[in-house]
C-alpha positions in Angstrom: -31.7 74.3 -52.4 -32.4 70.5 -52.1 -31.2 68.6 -48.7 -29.2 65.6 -49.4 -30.9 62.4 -47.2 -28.4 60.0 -46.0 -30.3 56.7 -45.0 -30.0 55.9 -41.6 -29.4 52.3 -42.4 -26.6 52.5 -45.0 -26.9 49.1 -47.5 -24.0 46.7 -45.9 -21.2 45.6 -49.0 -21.3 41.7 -49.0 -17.9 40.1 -49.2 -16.7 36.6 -50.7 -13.8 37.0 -47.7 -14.7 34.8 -44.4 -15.8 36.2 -41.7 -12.8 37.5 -39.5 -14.5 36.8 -36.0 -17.0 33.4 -35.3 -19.8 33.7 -32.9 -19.9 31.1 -30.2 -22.8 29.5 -31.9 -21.1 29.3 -35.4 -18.2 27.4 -33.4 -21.1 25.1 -31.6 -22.0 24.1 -35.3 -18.3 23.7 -36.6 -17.8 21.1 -33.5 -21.0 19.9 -33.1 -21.5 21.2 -29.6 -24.4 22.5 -27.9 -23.9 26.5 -27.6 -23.7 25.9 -23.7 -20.7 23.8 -23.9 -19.2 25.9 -26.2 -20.2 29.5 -23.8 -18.1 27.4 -20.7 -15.4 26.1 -23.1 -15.1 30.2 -24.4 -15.1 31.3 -20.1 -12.3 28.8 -19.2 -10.3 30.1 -22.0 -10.2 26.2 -23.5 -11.2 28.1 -27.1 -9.4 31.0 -27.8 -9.4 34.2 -29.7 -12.3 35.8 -27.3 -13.0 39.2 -27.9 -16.0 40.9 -26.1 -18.0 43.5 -28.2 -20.4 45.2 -25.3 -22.0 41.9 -24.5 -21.6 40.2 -27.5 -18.4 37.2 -27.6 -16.4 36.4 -30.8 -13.2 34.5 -31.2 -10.9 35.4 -33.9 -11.3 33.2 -36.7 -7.4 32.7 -37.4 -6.9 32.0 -33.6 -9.8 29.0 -33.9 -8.3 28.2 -37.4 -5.2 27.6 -35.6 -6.6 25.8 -32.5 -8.7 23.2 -34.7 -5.4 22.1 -36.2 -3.5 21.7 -33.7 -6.7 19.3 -32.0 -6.2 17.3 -35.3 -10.3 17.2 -35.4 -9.9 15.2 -32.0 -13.6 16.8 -30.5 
């Protein structure tokens, strides 16, 4: 009787589909912001779409989607 392995790190499928939640410093490079502006701009609720993961912030990419054009591209 053989044991079947099952790898620890399992290989992760890679999609053509956008990511569904942006990281605070992906939305930094979509506006051209430092990452600290961006952080207090996320806290004050001014971006929206936050979801906490543990420690980590996202915003939901169809709720900044939606934000960006309503602002027009007015940074």
């Amino acid at each position: 009787m053989t044991a079947t392995v099952i790898p620890r790190n399992p290989v992760r499928r890679v999609s053509n589909e956008p990511a569904r939640y942006l990281t605070q410093a992906d939305i930094a490079h979509l506006l051209g912001l430092s990452l600290s502006k961006v952080s207090e701009m996320s806290l004050t609720g001014e971006i929206p779409g936050r979801i906490t993961f543990g420690r980590s912030v996202r915003h939901e990419r169809g709720a900044v989607d939606a934000w960006l054009a309503a602002r027009g591209g007015d940074d």
